[in-house]
C-alpha positions as CSV (number, residue, x, y, z in Angstrom):
1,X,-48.2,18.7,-13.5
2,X,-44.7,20.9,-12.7
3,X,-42.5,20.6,-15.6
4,X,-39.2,21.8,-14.7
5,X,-38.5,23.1,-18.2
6,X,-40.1,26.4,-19.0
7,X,-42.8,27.3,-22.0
8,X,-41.4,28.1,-24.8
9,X,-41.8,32.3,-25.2
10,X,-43.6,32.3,-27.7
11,X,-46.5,29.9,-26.4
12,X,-46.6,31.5,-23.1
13,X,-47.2,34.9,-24.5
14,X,-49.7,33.7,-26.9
15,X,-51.6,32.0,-24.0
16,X,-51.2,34.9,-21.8
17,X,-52.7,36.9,-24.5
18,X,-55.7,34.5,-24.9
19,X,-56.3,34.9,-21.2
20,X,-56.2,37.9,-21.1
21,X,-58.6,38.1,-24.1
22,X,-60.9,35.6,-22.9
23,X,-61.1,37.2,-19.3
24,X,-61.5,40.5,-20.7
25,X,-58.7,41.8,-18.6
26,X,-56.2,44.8,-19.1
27,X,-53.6,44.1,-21.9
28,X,-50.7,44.5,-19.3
29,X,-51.6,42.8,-16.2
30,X,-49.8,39.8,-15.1
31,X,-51.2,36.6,-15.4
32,X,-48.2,34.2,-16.5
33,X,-47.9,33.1,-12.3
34,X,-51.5,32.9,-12.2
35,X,-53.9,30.3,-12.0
36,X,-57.2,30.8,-13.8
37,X,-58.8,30.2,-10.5
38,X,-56.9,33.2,-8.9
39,X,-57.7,35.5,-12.1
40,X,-61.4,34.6,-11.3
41,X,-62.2,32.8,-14.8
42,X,-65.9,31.8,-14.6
43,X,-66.6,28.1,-16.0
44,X,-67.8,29.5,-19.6
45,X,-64.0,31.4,-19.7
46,X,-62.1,28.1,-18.6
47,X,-64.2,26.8,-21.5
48,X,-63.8,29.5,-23.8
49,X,-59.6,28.9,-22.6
50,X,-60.0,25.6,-23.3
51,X,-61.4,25.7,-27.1
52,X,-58.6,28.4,-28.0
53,X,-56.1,26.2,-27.1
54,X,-57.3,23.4,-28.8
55,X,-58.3,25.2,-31.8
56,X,-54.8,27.2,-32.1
57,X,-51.9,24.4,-31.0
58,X,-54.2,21.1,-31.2
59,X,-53.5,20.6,-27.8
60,X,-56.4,19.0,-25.9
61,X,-56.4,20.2,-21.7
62,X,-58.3,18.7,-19.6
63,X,-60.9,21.2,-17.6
64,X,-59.6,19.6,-14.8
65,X,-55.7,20.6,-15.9
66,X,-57.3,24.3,-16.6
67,X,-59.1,24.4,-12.9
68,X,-56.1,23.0,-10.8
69,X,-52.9,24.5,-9.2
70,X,-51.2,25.3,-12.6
71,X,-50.1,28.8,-13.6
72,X,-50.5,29.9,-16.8
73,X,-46.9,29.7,-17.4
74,X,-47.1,26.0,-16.6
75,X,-49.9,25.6,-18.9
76,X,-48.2,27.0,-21.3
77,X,-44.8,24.4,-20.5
78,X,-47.5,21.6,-20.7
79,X,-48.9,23.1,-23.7
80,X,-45.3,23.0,-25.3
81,X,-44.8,19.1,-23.9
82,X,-48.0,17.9,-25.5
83,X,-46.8,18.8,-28.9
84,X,-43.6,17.6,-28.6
85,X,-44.6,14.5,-27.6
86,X,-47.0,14.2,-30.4
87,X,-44.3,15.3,-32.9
């Protein structure tokens, strides 16, 4: 799930926004080295994650993707991957 290249800035800050939206958490704390897990996201937030992402890049993740060791900065890389590779 690592991807050696990095998001590209625009998606990670996008999906750093929509965390922080989704969690209801302060505009400027960090959450790009984050996991969801470690920012506390309840199920129905992973979910809510989940739909955003979906709805906003058509990029389908897997709750299981969204749960796991991933930062949000590495979601964001995979994020980036998945529509390149559907381009």
């Amino acid at each position: 799930m690592h991807q050696s290249a990095g998001a590209e800035p625009s998606t990670l800050s996008w999906l750093q926004t929509t965390v922080q939206e989704v969690l209801q958490l302060a505009e400027g704390e960090e959450v790009s080295a984050r996991t969801l897990r470690e920012l506390a996201a309840t199920s129905l937030q992973t979910v809510g994650v989940q739909y955003r992402i979906l709805r906003e890049s058509s990029v389908q993740l897997e709750m299981s993707e969204l749960i796991g060791d991933a930062s949000i900065a590495e979601l964001a890389a995979l994020i980036d991957g998945r529509r390149q590779g559907a381009a």
